[in-house]
N, C-alpha and C positions, 0 to 999 in steps of 0.2 A: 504494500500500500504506500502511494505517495502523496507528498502533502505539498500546498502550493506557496508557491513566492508570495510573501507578501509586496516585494515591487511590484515584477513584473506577470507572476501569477501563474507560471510555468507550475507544470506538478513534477518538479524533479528534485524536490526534498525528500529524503529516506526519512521513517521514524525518526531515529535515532537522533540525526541533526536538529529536527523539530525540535525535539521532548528537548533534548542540551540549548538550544537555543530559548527558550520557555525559561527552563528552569534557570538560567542565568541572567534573567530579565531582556534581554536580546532581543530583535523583530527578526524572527526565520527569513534568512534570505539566499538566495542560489549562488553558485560561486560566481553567475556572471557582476550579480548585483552586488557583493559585496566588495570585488576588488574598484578603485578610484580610478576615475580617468586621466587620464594623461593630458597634456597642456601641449607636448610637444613630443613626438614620435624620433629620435633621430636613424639615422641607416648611416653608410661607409661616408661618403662624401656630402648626404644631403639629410632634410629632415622635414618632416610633413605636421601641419597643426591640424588634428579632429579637431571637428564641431564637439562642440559643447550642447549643443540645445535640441530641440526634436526633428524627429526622420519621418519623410513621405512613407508609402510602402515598397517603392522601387527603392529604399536607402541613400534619399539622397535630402542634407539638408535642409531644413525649412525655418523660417525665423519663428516668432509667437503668433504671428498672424495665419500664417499658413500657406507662406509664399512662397516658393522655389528663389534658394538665394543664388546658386550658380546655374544657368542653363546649359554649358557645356561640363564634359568631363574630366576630371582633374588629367596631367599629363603625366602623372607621376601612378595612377592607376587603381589607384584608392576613392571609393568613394567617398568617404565622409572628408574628405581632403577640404578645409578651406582657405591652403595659406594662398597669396596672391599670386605671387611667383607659378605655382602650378594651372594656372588656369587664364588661356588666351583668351579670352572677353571678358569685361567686364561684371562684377555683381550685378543683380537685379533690384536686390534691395537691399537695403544699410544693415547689416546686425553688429554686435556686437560680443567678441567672447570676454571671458570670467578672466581675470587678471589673475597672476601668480599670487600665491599667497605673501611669497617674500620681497613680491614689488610692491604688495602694496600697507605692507607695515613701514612706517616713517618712525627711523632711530630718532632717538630723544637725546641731544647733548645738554651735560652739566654745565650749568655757569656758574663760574664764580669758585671751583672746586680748587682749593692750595698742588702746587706742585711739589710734588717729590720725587726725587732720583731712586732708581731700579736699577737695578746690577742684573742682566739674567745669568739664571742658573749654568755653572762651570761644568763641564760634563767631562766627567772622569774617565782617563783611557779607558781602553778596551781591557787590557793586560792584567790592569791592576785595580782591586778594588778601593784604595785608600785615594782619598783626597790630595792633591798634589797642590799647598798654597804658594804660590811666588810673591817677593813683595809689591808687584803692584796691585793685586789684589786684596790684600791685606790693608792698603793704604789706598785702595778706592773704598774697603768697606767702611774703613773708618771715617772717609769724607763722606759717607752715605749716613751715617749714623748722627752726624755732628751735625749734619744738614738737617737731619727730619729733628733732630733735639729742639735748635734755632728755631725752625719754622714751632713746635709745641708749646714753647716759649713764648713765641709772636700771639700765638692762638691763644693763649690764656691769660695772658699779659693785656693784651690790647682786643 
């Protein structure tokens, strides 16, 4: 006995998966539905962008209204293909795909944050496991130290 997508509604859930999905608070889904779509397909030399949005029944793009967005066929041989490069005519109509997740987070810089000096970490031969100090290291750590002391000073002080 099989039990249905809850996306797509396919009956190609076994028990099994059901009942484990259930019991783990889950929504029972087939393996097509649960893996993510990709933003960006690459191959050896080139790389192709799936649509993001819904399919006619011949599998070929359409925007939210129900339009046909490319009228020919991509050159690259894919159909759900919409990057621009593969396709000799123009769209039919404007869409729009879903932005990267990490274009569209905006890092947030500190102002105002005191500086202090960073020594990175000295990486010990291969050979040997003991620390090997020389003294300009010795005498950079100590201007590292004298440095964040001053600036503690400045901060509490003033």
């Amino acid at each position: 006995m099989k039990h249905d997508c809850s996306r797509c509604g396919n009956q190609c859930l076994s028990v099994w998966a059901y009942e484990k999905a259930i019991e783990r608070g889950k929504t029972p889904l087939c393996v097509d539905c649960q893996t993510t779509r990709l933003l960006r397909v690459q191959y050896d030399d080139d790389y192709c962008v799936p649509h993001q949005g819904l399919f006619d029944d011949n599998d070929t793009p359409i925007n939210n209204d129900g339009l046909v967005i490319y009228s020919d066929v991509a050159t690259c041989g894919h159909s759900d293909c919409v990057r621009l490069a593969h396709h000799v005519e123009p769209a039919l109509v404007e869409f729009s795909q879903p932005k990267h997740k990490r274009r569209q987070q905006q890092k947030t810089k500190l102002v105002g944050r005191q500086s202090k000096l960073v020594v990175k970490e000295i990486k010990t031969p291969k050979r040997s496991k003991t620390q090997v100090w020389d003294l300009q290291v010795i005498m950079a750590l100590a201007e590292i130290q004298d440095f964040n002391h001053k600036q503690k000073i400045k901060k509490f002080s003033g």
